[in-house]
C-alpha positions in Angstrom: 134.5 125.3 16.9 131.3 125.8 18.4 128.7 123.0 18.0 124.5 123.9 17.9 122.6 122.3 20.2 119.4 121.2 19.8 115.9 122.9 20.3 114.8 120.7 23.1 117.9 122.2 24.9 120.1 118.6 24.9 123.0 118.1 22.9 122.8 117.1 18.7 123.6 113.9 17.8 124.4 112.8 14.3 126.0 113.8 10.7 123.3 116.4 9.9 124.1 118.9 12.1 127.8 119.3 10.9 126.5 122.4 8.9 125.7 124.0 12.2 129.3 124.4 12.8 130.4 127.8 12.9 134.0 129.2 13.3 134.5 131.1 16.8 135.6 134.7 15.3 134.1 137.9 16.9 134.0 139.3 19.9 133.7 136.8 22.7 137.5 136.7 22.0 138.4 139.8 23.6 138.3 141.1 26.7 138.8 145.2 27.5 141.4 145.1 30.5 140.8 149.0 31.8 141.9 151.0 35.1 145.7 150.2 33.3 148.9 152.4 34.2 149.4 155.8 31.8 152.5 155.2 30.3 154.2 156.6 27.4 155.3 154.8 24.1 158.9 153.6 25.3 157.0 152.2 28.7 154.3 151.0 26.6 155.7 147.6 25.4 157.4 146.5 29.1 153.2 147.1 30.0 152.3 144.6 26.9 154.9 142.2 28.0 153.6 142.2 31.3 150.4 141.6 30.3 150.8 139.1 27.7 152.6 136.8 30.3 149.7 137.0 32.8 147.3 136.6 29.8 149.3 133.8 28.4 149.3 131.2 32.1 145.4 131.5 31.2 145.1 130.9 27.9 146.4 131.3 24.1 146.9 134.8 23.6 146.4 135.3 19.7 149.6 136.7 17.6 150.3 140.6 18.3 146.2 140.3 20.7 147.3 143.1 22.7 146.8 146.3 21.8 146.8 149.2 23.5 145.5 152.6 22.2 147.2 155.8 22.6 145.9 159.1 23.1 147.3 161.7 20.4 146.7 164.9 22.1 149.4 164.1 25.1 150.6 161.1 22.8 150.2 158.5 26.1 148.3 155.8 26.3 144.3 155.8 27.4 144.6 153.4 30.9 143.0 150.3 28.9 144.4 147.6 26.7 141.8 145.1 24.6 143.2 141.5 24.8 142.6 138.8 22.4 142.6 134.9 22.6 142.3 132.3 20.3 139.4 130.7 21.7 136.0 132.3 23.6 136.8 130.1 26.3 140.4 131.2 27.2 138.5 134.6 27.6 135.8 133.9 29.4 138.3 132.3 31.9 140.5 135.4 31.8 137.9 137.7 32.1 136.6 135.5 35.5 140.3 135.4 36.8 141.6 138.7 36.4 138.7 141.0 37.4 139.4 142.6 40.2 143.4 141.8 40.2 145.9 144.1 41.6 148.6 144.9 39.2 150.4 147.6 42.0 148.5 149.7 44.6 147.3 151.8 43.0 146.1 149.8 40.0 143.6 147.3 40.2 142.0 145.9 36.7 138.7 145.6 36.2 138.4 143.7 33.1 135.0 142.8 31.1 134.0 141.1 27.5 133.9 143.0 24.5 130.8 141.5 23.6 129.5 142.4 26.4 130.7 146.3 26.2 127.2 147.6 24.3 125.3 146.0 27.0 127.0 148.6 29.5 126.6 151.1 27.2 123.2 150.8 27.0 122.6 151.6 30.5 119.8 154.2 31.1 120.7 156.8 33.9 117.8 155.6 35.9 117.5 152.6 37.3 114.7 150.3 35.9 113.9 147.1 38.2 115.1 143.5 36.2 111.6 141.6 35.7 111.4 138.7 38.2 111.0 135.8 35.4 108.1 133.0 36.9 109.1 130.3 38.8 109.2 126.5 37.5 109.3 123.8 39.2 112.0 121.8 38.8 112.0 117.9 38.0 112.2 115.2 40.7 114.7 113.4 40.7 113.4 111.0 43.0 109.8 110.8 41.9 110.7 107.0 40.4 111.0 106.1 44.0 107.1 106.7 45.2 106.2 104.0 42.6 103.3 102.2 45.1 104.0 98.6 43.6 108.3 99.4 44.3 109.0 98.5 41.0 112.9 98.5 39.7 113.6 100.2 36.3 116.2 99.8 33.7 117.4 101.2 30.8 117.7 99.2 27.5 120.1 100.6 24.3 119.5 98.8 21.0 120.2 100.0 17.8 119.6 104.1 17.7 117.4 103.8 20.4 117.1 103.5 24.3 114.2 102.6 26.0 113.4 102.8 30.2 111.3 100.4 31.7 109.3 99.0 34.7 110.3 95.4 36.2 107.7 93.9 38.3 108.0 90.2 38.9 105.0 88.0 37.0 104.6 90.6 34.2 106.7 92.0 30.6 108.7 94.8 31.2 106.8 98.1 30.7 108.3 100.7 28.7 107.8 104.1 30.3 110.2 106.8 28.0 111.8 106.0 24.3 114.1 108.0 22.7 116.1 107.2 19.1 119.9 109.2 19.0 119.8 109.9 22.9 123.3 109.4 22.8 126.3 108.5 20.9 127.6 105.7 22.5 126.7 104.7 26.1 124.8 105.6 29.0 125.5 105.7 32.6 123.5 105.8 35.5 124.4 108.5 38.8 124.8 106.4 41.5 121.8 107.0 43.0 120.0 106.9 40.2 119.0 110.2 40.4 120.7 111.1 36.6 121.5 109.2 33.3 124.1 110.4 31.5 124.3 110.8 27.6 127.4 110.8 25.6 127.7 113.9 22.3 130.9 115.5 20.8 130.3 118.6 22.1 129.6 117.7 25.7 127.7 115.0 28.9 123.9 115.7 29.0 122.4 114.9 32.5 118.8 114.1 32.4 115.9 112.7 34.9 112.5 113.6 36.3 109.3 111.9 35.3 109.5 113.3 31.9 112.9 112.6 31.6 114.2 116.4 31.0 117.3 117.5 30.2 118.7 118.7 34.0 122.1 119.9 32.5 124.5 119.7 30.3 128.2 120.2 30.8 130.5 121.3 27.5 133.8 119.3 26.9 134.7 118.1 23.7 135.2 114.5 22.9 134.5 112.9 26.6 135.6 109.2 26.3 135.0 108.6 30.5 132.9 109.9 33.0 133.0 109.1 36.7 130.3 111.0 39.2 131.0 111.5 43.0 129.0 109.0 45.4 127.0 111.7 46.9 126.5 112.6 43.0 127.7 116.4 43.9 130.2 116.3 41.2 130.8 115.2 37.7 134.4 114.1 36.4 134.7 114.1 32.7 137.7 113.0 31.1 138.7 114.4 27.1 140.8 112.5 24.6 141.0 115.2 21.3 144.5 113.3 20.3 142.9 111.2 18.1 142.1 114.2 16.3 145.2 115.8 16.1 144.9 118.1 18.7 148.4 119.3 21.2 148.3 116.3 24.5 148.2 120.0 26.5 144.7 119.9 25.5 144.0 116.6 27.0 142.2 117.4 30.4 139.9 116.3 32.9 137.3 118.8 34.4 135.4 118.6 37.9 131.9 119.9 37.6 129.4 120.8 39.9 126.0 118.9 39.0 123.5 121.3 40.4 125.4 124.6 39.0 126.9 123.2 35.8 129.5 124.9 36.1 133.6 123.6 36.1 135.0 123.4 39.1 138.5 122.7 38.9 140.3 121.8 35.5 143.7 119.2 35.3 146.1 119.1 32.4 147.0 115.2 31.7 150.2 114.6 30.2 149.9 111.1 29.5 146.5 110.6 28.8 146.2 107.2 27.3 147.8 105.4 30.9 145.0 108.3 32.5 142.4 106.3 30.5 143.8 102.6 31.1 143.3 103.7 35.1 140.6 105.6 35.5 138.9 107.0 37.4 141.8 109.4 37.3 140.3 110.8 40.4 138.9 108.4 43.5 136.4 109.9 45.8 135.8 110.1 49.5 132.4 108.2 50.6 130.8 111.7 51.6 132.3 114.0 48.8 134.3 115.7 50.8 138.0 114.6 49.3 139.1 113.6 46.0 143.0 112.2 45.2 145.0 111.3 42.5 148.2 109.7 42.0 151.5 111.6 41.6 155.4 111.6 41.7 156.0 109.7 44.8 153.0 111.2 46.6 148.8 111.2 46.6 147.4 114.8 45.9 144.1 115.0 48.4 141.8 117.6 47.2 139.3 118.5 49.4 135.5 120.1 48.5 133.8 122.5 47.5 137.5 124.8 47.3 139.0 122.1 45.0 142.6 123.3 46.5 144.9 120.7 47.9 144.4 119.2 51.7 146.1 121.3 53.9 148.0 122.8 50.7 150.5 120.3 50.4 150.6 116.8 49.2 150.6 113.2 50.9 154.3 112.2 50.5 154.4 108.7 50.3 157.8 107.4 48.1 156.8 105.0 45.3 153.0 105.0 45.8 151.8 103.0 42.8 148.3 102.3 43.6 145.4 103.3 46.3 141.7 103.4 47.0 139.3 104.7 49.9 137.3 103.4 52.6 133.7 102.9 51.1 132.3 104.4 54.6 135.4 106.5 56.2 137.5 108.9 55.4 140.6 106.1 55.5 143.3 105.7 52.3 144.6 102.4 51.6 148.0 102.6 49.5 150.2 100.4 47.9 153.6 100.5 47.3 155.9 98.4 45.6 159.5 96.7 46.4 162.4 98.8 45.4 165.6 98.0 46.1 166.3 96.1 49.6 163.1 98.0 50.8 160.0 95.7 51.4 156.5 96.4 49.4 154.7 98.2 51.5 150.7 98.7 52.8 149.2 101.9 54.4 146.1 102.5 56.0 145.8 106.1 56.4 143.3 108.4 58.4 142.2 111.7 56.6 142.3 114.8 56.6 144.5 114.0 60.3 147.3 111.7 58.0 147.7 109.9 60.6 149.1 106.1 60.1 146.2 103.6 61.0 148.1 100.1 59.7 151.6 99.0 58.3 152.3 96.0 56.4 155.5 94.9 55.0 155.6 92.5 51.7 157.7 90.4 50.4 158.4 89.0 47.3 155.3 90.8 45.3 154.8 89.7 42.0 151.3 92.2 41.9 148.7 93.5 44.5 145.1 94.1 44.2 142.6 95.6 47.2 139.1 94.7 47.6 137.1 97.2 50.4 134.1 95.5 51.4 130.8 97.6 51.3 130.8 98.5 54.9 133.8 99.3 55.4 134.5 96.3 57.8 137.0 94.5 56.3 139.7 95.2 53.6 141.4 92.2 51.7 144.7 93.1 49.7 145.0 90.3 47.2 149.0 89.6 47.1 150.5 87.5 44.0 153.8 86.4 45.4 157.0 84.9 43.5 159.2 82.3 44.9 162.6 82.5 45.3 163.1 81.0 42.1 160.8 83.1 40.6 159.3 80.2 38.5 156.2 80.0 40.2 153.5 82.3 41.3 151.2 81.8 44.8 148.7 84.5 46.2 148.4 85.4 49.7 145.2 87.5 50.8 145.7 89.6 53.2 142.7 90.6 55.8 142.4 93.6 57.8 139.3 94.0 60.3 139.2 97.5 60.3 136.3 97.6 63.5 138.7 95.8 65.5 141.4 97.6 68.0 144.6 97.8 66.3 143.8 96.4 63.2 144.6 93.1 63.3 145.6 90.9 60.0 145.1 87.4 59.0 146.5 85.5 56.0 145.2 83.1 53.9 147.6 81.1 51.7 146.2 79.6 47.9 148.5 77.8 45.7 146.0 77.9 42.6 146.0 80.3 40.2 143.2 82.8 41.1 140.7 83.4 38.5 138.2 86.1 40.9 137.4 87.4 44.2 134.5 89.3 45.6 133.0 90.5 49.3 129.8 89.3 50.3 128.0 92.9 50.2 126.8 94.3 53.8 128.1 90.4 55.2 131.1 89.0 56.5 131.9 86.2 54.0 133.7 86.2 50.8 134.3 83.7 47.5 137.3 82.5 46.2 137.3 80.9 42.0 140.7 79.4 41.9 142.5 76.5 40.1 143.3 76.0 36.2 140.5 76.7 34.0 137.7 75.7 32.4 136.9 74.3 35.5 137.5 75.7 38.7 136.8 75.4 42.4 134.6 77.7 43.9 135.3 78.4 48.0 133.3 80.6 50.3 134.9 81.9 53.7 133.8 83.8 56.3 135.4 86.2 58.8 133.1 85.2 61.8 133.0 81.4 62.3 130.8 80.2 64.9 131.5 81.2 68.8 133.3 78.2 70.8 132.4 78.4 73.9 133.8 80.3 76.7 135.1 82.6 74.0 134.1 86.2 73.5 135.0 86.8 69.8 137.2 84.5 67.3 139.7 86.3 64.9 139.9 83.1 62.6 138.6 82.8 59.1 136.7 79.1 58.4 136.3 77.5 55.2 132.2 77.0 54.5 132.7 75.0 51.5 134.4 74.5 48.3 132.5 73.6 45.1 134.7 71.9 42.7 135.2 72.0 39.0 132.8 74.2 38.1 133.2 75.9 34.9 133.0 79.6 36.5 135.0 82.7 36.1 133.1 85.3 37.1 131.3 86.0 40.9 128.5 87.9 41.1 126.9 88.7 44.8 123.3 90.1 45.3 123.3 93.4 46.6 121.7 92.3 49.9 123.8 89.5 50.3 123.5 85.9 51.0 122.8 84.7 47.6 125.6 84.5 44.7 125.4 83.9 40.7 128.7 82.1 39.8 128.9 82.5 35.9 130.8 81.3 33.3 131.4 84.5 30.4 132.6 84.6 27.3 134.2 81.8 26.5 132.5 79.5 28.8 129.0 80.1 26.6 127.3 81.7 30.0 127.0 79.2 32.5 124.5 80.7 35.5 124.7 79.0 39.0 122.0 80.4 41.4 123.6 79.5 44.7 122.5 79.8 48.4 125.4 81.1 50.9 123.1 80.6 53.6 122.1 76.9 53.1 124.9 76.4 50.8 123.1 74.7 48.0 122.4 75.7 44.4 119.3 76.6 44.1 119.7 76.5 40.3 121.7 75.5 37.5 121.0 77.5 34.0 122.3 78.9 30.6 122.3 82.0 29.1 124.3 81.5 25.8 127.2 83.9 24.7 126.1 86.2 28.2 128.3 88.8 27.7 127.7 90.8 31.2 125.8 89.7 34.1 124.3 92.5 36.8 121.5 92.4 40.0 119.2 94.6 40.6 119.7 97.3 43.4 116.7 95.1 45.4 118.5 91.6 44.9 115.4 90.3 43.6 116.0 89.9 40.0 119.4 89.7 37.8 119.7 90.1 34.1 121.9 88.5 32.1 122.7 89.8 28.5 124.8 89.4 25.2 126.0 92.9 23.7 126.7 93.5 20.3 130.0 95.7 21.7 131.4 92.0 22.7 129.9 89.3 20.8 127.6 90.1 17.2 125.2 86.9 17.4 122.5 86.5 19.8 122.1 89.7 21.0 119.1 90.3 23.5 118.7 90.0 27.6 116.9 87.5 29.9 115.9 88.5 33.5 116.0 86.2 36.2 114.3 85.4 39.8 116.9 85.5 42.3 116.5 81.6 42.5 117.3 80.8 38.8 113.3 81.1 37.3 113.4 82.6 33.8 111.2 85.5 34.0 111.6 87.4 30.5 113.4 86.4 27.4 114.3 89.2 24.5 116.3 88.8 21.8 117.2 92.4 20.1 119.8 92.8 17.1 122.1 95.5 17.6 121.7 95.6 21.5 124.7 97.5 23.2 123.8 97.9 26.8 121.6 97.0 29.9 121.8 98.6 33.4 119.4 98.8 36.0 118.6 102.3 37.9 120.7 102.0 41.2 118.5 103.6 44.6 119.9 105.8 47.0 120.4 104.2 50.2 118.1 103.4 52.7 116.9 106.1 55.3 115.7 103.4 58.1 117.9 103.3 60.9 119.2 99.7 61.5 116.9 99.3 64.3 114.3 99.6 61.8 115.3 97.5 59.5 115.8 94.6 62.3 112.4 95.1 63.2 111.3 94.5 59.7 113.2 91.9 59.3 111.7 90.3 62.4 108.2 91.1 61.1 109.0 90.0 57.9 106.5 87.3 57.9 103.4 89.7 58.3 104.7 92.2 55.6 105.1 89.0 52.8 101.5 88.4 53.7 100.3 91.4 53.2 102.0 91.9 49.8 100.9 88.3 49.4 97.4 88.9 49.0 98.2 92.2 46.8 100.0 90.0 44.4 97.1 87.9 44.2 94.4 90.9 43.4 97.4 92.1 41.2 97.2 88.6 39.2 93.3 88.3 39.8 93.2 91.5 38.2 95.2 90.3 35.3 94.0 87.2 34.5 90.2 88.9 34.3 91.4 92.0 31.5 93.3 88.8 30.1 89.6 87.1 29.8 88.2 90.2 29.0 90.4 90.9 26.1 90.3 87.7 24.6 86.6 87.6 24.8 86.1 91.0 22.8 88.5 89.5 20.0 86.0 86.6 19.8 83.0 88.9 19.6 85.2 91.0 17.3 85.4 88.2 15.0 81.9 86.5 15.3 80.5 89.7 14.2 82.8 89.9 11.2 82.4 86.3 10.3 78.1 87.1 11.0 78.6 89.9 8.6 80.4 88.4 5.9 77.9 85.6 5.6 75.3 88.3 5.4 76.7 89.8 2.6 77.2 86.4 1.1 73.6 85.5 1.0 73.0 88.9 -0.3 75.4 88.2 -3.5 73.3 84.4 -4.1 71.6 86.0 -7.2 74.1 87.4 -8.8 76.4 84.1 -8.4 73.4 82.4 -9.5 72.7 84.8 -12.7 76.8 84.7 -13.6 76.5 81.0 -13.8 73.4 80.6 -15.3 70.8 80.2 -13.1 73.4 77.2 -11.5 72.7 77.1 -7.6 76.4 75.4 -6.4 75.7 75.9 -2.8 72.4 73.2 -2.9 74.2 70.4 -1.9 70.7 68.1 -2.9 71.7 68.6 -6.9 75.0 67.1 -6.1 75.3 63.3 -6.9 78.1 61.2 -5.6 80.4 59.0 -7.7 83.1 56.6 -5.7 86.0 55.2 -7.8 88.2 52.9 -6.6 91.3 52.8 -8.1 94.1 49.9 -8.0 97.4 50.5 -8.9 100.6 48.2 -8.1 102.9 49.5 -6.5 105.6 47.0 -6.9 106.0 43.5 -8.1 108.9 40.6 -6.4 109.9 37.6 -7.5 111.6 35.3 -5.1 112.2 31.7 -6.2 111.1 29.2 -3.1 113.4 26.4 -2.7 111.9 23.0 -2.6 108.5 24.2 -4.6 106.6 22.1 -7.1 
């Protein structure tokens, strides 16, 4: 089926546009496969058969689709053979694959649509020169980013609707766009923030700009997951159509080029529901450039834009369970577990040279998680060991300073149950929540202590401090670094501590009740916190926060799903630059000091403004209702008989007083007369 899109050019959303649902019958199905062998009726069907297997490795060739006309003067067939499939599609994907394929030497197919075959004949015999349609300029993409002020935006989903806003700290969210049935269940932002994406039936929309246009879309029924690449080149989509009855051969997961919109590479999944319970079924390389999946006792690298495998052949590593990249280089870090008398096992491989980087053998592996740290500096492989008993459970973090010669590794031990762990972003210190919940301790570490003196660089991780029984389980680190929120989800009724790594003190202690999800914004100036109706029905709504614990903006929404702030690209200033500034940093707070101040000056005087035209407003209402009053004296007067009740000097006052008990007691005095 074929599904209508809408006229603004995105996809339809909602129940009354099933009726634009149309069966796909016609041409579009068949393709015309000419420049065939001439073969006679007992060759004929050994052609067909050859064809139909070709046909069939593409796509679902319909019952008895090949047919092959023959000529009855000489009784042979005509050199051509019309093909059908059961789905336009199939095809279109035939006719892009097989134009131009060499059958023998002397036969080479050139292979077109039917539906395309009036448009040839229609062909004048001169030649009449294709009108250049006008240029348009496309959208930017990046025009959010010459805001003057720097403001963040984010995107809010409540209800049928989602709404984008400005964030400015001191003033209510602006809303800039507002849509109702953008999507059908979620948005996600590129990681640039250069693209939302909308979820429909029929397909991903992509849109941006100022206006917010649609910038593509990208066909594929019933997406459930989407991943883009960092370098947002390329859009993975992932299809689940077994819920509706469809063959698993149909489940698939297609690479498309953003700026094209057109597939790049298409994978069969045979188990699709594990596919979905680890995705991203496909991890990218920091610059694009690779892309790998897991398989049978190997890692498949893929490398762009040819989408073929690295070096046509795959990574053959025995038992790899698990892997991720480098966020900055072009290093794999795999996993694999015990089997047999044969350790568990670490890699740190170099791509596209394969060449081995780091080795480390484990022992005793109950379950192994890795943690990359933003820059790439350091790489922690969280190790849940089993004793010998295997009655207890400890965790071991392994980790790897990948900037030093070697690669040397350090291990630190933890008895307690570990609840989360997370790298300080662009920094060199982590957090540890461990211990038995509700209330856990809280450590923070770092992987450059202090210098002693006389020594040239330390290799030893030092404990800053521990904060204990806190009632945590989540750690969230500002995007910058230095500061941390340590919350307490879910079942700990959101529990928000704002807490300085640099000073180590908590700048903050507050409460966001039932807070669902917590996330910073890409400057690490403000965080929101939120309750979503997907996790918890009551309360729903999201507070924003200083990035010391101050309450700026409170809104409580029924029906709200989702909030996500649009992520930047990364900075262009070299890291000279940025020192420098950071140096300087005194002048430029000045500066935007006394801008805040106009800003608020500014403010506070429409503020003034607008509250003094709703006093004139209403003075010269109340003025001309008591003008109209004092025009309507006589006819009050004549309606109640020449009675004047607003002369107050006819009036004559009359006081009662009035006594009334309110309750009587006897009490009997001993002793009394």
């Amino acid at each position: 089926f074929r599904r209508a899109m809408s006229d603004d050019g995105g996809y339809s959303s909602g129940e009354d546009h099933l009726d634009d649902m149309q069966v796909d019958y016609g041409e579009d199905r068949v393709i015309i496969v000419d420049n065939l062998p001439v073969v006679d009726p007992a060759k004929k069907e050994k052609l067909i058969s050859v064809l139909n297997k070709l046909y069939s490795q593409i796509g679902a060739v319909a019952k008895d689709g090949i047919t092959m006309p023959l000529d009855p003067a000489t009784n042979m067939s005509k050199g051509f053979a019309f093909v059908e499939f059961e789905t336009a599609k199939a095809a279109a994907k035939a006719q892009e694959q097989t134009n131009g394929h060499r059958l023998d030497r002397s036969h080479i197919f050139k292979v077109n649509l039917l539906s395309e075959f009036d448009k040839f004949m229609e062909v004048g015999e001169q030649f009449v020169e294709p009108e250049v349609p006008p240029y348009t300029e496309p959208e930017d993409t990046r025009a959010w980013l010459l805001d003057p002020r720097s403001r963040e935006q984010f995107l809010s989903r409540h209800g049928e609707e989602s709404e984008i806003f400005w964030h400015e700290n001191g003033t209510k969210p602006v809303s800039e766009y507002c849509r109702k049935k953008w999507t059908d269940t979620g948005h996600v932002f590129s990681p640039q923030g250069s693209y939302v994406a909308t979820f429909h039936r029929p397909g991903i929309g992509l849109w941006g700009g100022p206006t917010w246009a649609r910038m593509n879309r990208f066909p594929h029924q019933c997406v459930k997951f989407i991943d883009f690449s960092p370098q947002e080149r390329y859009l993975v989509t992932m299809s689940d159509r077994s819920e509706q009855g469809r063959p698993s051969t149909e489940e698939s997961v297609i690479i498309w080029d953003i700026a094209s919109g057109k597939a790049a590479r298409e994978f069969k999944i045979e188990a699709p529901k594990q596919a979905q319970s680890n995705w991203p079924h496909f991890k990218w390389s920091h610059d694009d450039k690779y892309f790998a999946r897991l398989a049978d006792d190997a890692i498949q690298v893929y490398e762009t834009p040819s989408m073929g495998l690295l070096d046509k052949k795959s990574l053959k590593i025995p038992g790899a369970k698990d892997f991720c990249w480098s966020p900055t280089d072009p290093i794999l870090c795999v996993f694999t577990p015990e089997a047999g008398e044969n350790p568990a096992k670490v890699y740190l491989i170099e791509m596209p040279s394969r060449k081995e980087l780091r080795q480390k053998n484990l022992y005793n592996v109950n379950d192994v998680k890795m943690h990359w740290q933003s820059n790439g500096d350091y790489l922690c492989v969280k190790v849940d060991r089993h004793s010998k008993s295997k009655k207890t459970v400890y965790t071991n973090f392994e980790l790897f300073r990948l900037r030093v010669r070697d690669v040397p590794i350090e291990v630190l031990e933890i008895k307690d149950q570990i609840i989360a762990f997370a790298w300080e972003p662009k920094g060199h210190r982590f957090t540890i929540c461990h211990g038995d919940p509700p209330r856990v301790d809280v450590s923070f570490y770092t992987m450059r202590p202090p210098m002693e003196k006389g020594v040239v660089e330390s290799h030893k991780i030092k404990l800053l401090k521990t904060l204990e029984k806190r009632p945590v389980n989540h750690i969230f680190w500002a995007p910058t670094g230095n500061l941390v929120l340590l919350a307490g989800l879910k079942t700990l009724n959101g529990v928000l501590h704002f807490y300085n790594v640099n000073d180590l003190e908590l700048m903050s202690e507050e409460e966001h009740f039932m807070c669902t999800d917590v996330e910073w914004d890409p400057s690490g100036r403000f965080v929101a916190s939120s309750v979503s109706a997907w996790r918890q029905p009551l309360e729903n709504g999201y507070c924003i926060w200083s990035f010391c614990g101050k309450l700026l903006c409170r809104t409580a929404v029924d029906k709200f799903y989702q909030f996500i702030w649009r992520p930047r690209p990364k900075s262009l200033l070299s890291a000279k630059k940025e020192k420098e500034i950071r140096k300087n940093i005194a002048t430029y707070a000045k500066r935007y000091q006394i801008e805040d101040e106009q800003r608020d000056a500014v403010a506070a005087s429409a503020k003034q403004d607008e509250r003094k035209h709703l006093r004139d407003q209403f003075r010269a209402a109340e003025a001309a209702r008591k003008q109209l009053f004092a025009q309507q004296k006589a006819a009050r007067m004549a309606l109640r008989g020449g009675y004047d009740s607003e002369d107050e000097s006819v009036f004559e006052m009359v006081e009662d007083t009035i006594h009334e008990i309110v309750s009587v007691k006897e009490e009997v005095v001993s002793g009394a007369k």
